[in-house]
N, C-alpha and C positions, 0 to 999 in steps of 0.2 A: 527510423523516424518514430517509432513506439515510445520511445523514452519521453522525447519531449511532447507527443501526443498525450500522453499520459499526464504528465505533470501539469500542461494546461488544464484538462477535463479535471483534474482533481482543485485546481483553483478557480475554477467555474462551478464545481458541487460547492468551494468553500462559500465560495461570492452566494452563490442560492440560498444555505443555511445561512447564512448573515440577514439576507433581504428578509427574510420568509419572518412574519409577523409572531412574537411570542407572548404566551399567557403571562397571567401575575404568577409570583411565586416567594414562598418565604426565602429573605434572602441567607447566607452564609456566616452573617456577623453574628459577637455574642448573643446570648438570650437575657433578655432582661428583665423581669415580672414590671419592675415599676417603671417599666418605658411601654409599658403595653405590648411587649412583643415576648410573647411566650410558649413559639414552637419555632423549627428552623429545618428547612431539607436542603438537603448537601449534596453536592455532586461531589466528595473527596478525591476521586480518579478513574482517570479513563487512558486506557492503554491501547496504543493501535499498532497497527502490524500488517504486511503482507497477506496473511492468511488469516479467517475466522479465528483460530485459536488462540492467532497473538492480539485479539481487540475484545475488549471487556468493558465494564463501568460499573462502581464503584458507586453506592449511595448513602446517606446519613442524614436519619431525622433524631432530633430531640426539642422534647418537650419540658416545661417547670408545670408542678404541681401547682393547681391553682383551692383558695381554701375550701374546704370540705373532704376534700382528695382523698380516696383511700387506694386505689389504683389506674394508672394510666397504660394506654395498647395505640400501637402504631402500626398501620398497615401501608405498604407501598404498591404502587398499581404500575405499570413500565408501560411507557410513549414512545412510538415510533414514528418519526417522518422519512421521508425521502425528499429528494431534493425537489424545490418549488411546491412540495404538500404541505398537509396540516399532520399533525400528529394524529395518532391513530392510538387506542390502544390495542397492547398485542401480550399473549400469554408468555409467563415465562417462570420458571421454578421458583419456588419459595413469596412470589408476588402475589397479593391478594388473601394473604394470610395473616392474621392479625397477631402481634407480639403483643403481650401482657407483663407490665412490669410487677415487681415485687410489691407487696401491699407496704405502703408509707415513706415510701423514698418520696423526696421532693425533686428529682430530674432522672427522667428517663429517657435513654440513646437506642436507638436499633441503626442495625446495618443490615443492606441487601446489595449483594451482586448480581450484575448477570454477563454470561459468558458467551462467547464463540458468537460477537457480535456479525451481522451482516455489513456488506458496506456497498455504494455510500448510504451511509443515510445516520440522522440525529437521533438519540438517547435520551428521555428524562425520567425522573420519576414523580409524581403525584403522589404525594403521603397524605394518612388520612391520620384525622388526631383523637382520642375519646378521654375524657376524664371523668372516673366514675367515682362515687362516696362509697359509703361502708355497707350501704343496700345493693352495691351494683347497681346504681341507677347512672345514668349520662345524667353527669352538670354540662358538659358541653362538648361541642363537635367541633374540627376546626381543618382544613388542607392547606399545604403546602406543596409547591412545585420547584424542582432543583433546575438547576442551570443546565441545558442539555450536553451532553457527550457527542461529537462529531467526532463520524466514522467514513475517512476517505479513502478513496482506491491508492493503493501502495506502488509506486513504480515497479515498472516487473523488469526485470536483468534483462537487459538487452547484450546480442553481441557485438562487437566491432571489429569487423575484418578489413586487414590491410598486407598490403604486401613489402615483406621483410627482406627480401634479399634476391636478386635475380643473376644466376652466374649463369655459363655455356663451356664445354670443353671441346676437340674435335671427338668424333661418333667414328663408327666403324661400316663404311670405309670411310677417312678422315679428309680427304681431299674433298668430299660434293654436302658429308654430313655433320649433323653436330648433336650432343647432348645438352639438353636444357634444364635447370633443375628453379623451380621459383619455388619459395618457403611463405605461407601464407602463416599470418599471427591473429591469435583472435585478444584484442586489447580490453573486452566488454568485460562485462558482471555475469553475462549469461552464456552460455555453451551455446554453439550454432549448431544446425539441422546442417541434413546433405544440401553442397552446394557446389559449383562447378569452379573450376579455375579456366581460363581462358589464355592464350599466350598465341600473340602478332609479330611475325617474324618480316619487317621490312613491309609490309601489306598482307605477308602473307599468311593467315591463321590456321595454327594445328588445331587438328579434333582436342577437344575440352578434355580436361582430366575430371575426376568427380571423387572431391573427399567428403564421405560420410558424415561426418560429426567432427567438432572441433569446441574442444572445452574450454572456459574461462583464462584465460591469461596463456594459453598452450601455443604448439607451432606446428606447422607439419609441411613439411617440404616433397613438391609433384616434381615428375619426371617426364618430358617431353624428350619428343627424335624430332628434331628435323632437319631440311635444308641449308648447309653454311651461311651464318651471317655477316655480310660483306661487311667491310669496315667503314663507321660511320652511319651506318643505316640503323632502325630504332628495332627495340625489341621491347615490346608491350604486353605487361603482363595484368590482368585482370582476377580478381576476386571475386565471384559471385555475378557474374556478366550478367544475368536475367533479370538480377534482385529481388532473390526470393527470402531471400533471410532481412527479417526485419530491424530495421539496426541505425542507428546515427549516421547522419549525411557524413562522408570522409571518403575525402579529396583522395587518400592513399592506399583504397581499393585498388586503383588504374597508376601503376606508375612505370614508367620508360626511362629506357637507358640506351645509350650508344656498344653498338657492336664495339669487340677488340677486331683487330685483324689477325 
């Protein structure tokens, strides 16, 4: 049941970041001095991943020299939410450091990352803007705010255990005994923990077998003794009888077959 517990909660963090109220922010499109818009913060990419290492984001301000200009500096500040919060800000390398452009260019770009995001929870950056003349004096200040990066929990590999195969031979002595062999299959993404196999002979059930671990896509076939199975009578084999391994609802844990004679 993990899997699809998971995928809900992760579309319930997304529905949260959706609801949850957001600031003004400069937007993405060109910059254009004579439309009055002459800075821009960008959210360019955000990458997510099962683990801290595979989720990141990805930020971009620029600015146009506006006249007197002798150089311009962009600093970026990094916003954290959680789900149904406000943004927070939170520390994070190379943030809160001002970039200084070359003296007389008329458009200046900075970029900042930041890595090994947590999850869930939103991403943005607050850019700050300075444009200074040939005194280093501020002609003026100006912020912008990028589009957040959402960071959700990643489904985690679940296993799927079912049972693959259920045969019987006569046991020794073969008149009152029999060999049972059931091949349990794990169908998941994820490797299973120790778990027991179970098997009902007619009503009647042998002590459990108990296999250790059972890998992604793998098989592994138990070995029961018991009593002859009359002909016609069921023999039922179970996967994981207690349900301790966490795993998608399936029918073909439990399945039964009719004795040969």
């Amino acid at each position: 049941m993990r899997n699809r517990a998971t995928i809900l909660i992760s579309a319930l963090v997304a529905l949260a970041f959706a609801a949850a109220p957001a600031m003004g922010a400069s937007g993405p499109g060109a910059i254009d001095s004579r439309a009055g818009v002459i800075d821009s913060a960008t959210l360019t990419a955000c990458t997510t991943g099962a683990s801290a290492g595979d989720r990141s984001a990805h930020f971009t301000a620029t600015m146009l020299a506006l006249p007197r200009t002798r150089s311009m500096a962009i600093s970026f500040d990094l916003f954290e939410r959680a789900p149904h919060g406000t943004f927070t800000q939170v520390p994070a390398p190379g943030f809160g450091v001002w970039q200084t452009s070359n003296p007389g260019i008329t458009t200046f770009t900075a970029n900042e990352n930041v890595l090994d995001l947590p999850a869930p929870a939103a991403f943005r950056a607050v850019v700050h803007y300075r444009w200074l003349n040939a005194r280093h004096q501020l002609i003026r200040i100006d912020k912008g705010v990028s589009s957040p990066c959402v960071e959700l929990l990643a489904p985690v590999p679940a296993p799927d255990l079912f049972i693959a195969l259920i045969t019987h031979a006569p046991g020794s002595p073969p008149a009152t005994t029999e060999d049972y062999s059931v091949t349990v299959r794990n169908g998941g993404a994820g490797a299973a923990g120790a778990f027991a196999v179970a098997l009902d002979i007619g009503g009647t059930a042998l002590p459990q077998q108990t296999v250790s671990t059972l890998a992604a896509g793998a098989a592994v076939t138990v070995q029961f003794t018991g009593p002859r199975c009359s002909a016609g009578s069921q023999l039922t084999a179970t996967a994981d009888p207690s349900g301790s391994i966490s795993e998608p609802a399936n029918a073909r844990r439990t399945v039964s077959i009719q004795c040969r004679s």
